[in-house]
N, C-alpha and C positions, 0 to 999 in steps of 0.2 A: 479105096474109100472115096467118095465123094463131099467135099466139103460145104457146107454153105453157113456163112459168117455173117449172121444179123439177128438185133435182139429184139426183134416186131414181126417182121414177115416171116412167114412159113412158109418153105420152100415146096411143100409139095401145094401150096395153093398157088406158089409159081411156076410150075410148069417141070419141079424137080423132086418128080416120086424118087423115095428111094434114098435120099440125100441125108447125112447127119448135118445136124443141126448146133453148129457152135454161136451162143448168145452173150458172148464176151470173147475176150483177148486171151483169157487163161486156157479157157477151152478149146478157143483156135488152135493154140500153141501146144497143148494136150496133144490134140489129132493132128497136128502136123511133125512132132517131135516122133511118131510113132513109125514114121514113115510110110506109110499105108495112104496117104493121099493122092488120090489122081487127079482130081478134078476138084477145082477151087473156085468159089464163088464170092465175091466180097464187096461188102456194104461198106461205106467208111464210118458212118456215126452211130454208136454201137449203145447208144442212151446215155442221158449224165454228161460227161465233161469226159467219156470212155468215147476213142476213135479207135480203128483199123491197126494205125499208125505202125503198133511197135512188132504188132503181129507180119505187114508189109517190111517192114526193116530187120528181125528174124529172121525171114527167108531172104531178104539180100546177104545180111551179114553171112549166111550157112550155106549160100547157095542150093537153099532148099525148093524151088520152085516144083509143084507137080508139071504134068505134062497138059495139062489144059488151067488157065485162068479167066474166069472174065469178071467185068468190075457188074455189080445193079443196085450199086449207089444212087438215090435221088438228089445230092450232094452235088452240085456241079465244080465245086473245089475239092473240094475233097477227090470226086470220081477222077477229074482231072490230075490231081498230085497220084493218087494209086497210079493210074495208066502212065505216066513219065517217070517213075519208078520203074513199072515192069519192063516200059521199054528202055530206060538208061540201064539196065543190070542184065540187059540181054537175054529176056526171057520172050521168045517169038511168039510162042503159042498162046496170043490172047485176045478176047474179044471188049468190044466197051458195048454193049446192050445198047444202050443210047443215042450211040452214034454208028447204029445199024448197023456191024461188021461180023 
């Protein structure tokens, strides 16, 4: 399964037909607790005073990472603390959209 974690944009209006759409933390954690996730896509400010956060620290504590991440956060702190997670917990496979990689 392919993830995409944001509660405004719709992924297939970004370029990801095909994609489930988790629009909070709980649902992230739904589709990732299921183990079925390959591909992760992730926003950090998720509406309200709701971020990324616990959902990004879940998969460090489990060491649940899928095998593809990338951040498409407009969030420049935010996209920042996500991508220094991924890479401090040794997960290789990620991209930051933003900063063209």
């Amino acid at each position: 399964m392919k993830l995409w974690v944001d509660d405004e944009r719709d992924p297939a209006q970004h370029g990801h037909d095909g994609w489930v759409w988790a629009k909070t933390c709980s649902e992230a954690l739904e589709a990732l607790r299921s183990g079925e996730v390959t591909h992760l896509s992730l926003d950090h400010d998720l509406g309200g005073t709701e971020t990324v956060r616990p959902v990004v620290l879940w998969l460090c504590d489990n060491l649940a990472w899928p095998g593809f991440v990338k951040t498409h956060s407009m969030n420049p702190v935010g996209r920042e603390w996500i991508n220094q997670m991924i890479a401090r917990y040794g997960h290789w496979n990620w991209r930051n959209k933003n900063a063209g990689t």
